[in-house]
Backbone as a ProteinNet text record, in pm:
[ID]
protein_1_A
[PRIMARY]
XXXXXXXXXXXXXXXXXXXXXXXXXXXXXXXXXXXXXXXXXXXXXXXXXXXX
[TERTIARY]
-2458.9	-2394.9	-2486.5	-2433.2	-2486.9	-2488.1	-2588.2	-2661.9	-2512.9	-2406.2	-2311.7	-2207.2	-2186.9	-2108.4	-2135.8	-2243	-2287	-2305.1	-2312.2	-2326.8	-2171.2	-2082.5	-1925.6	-1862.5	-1892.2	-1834	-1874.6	-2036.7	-2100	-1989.2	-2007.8	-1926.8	-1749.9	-1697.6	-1565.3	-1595.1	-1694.8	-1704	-1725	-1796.5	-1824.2	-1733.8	-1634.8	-1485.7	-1413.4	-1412.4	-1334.6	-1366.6	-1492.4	-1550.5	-1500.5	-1551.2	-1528.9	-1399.5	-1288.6	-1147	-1124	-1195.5	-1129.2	-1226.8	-1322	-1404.4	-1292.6	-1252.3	-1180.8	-1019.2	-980.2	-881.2	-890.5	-1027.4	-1050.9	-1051.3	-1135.8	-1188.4	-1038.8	-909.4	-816.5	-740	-773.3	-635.8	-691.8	-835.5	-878	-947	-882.8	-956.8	-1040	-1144.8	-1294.5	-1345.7	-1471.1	-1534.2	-1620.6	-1744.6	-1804.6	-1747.8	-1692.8	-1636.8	-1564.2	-1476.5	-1430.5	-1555.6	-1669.3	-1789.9	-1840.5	-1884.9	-1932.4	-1875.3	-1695.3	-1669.9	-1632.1	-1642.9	-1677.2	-1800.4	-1938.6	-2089.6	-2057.6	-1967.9	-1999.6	-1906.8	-1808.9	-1735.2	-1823.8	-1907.5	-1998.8	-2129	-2136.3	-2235.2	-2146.6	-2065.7	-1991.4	-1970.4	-1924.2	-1907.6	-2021.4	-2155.1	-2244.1	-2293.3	-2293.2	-2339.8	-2220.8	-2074.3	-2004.9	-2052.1	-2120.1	-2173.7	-2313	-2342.4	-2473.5	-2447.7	-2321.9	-2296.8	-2276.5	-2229.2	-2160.7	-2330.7
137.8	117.7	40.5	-57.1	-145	-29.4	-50.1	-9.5	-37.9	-174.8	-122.1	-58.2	-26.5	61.8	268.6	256.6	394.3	381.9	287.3	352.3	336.3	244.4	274.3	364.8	495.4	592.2	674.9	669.4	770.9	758.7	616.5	642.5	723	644.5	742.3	874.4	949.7	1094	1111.2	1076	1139.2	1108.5	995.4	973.2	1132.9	1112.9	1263.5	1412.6	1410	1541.8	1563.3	1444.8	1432.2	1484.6	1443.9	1448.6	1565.6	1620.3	1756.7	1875.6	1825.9	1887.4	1918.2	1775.8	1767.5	1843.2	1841.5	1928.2	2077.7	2147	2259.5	2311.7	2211.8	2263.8	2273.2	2134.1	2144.8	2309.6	2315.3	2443.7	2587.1	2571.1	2743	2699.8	2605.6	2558.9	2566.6	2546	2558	2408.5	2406.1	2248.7	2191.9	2297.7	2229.9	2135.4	2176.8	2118.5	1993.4	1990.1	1845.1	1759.1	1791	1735.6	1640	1766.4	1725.6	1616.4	1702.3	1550.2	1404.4	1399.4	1276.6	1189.5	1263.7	1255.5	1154.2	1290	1234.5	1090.5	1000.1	929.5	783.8	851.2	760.5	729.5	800.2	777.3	688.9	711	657.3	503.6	493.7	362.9	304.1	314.3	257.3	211	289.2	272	179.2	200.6	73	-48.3	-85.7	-235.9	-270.9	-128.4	-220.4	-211.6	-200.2	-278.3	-397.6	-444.4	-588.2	-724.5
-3884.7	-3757.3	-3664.1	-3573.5	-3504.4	-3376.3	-3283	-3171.2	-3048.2	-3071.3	-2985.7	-2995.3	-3130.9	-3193.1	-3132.3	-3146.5	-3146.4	-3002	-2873.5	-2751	-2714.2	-2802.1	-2762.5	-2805.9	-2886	-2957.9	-2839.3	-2822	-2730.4	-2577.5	-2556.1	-2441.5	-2450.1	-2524.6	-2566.2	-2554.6	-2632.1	-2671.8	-2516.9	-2415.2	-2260.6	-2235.9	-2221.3	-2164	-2167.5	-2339.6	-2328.7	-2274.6	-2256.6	-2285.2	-2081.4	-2052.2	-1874.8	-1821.8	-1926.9	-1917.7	-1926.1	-1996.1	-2031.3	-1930.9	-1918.3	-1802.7	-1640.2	-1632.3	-1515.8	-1543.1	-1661	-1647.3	-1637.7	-1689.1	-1724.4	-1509.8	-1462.1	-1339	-1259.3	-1266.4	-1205.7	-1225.4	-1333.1	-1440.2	-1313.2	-1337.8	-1261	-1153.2	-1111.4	-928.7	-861.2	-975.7	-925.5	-909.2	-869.5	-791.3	-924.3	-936.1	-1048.3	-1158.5	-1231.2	-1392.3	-1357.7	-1257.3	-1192.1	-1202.2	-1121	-1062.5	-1175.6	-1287.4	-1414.6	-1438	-1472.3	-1540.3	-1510.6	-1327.9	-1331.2	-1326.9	-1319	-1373.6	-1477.1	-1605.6	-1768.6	-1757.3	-1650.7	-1680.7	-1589.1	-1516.7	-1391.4	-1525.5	-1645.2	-1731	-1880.9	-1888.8	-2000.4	-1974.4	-1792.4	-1753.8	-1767.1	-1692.4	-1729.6	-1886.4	-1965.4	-2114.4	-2181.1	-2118.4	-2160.5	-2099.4	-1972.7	-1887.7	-2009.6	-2037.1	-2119.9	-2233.9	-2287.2	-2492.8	-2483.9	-2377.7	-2337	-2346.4
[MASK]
++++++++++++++++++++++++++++++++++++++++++++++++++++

């Protein structure tokens, strides 16, 4: 596997993990887990600007 392969999977895998972070926090209406998961999507974006 090429080096932009594996930081575009990585980013996908935080896409999702963010997604589901942010649904978990909407479901039981707490602040944190939202927070997180837009962290993990503010980090996924970046690591997608640098495969390019």
């Amino acid at each position: 596997m090429r080096k932009t392969q594996v930081i575009g999977i990585v980013a996908l895998l935080l896409v999702i993990i963010g997604v589901a972070m942010i649904a978990i926090g909407i479901k039981m209406r707490i602040l944190p887990p939202p927070l997180t998961g837009v962290g993990f999507m503010l980090i996924a974006w970046a690591l997608w600007t640098m495969r390019k």
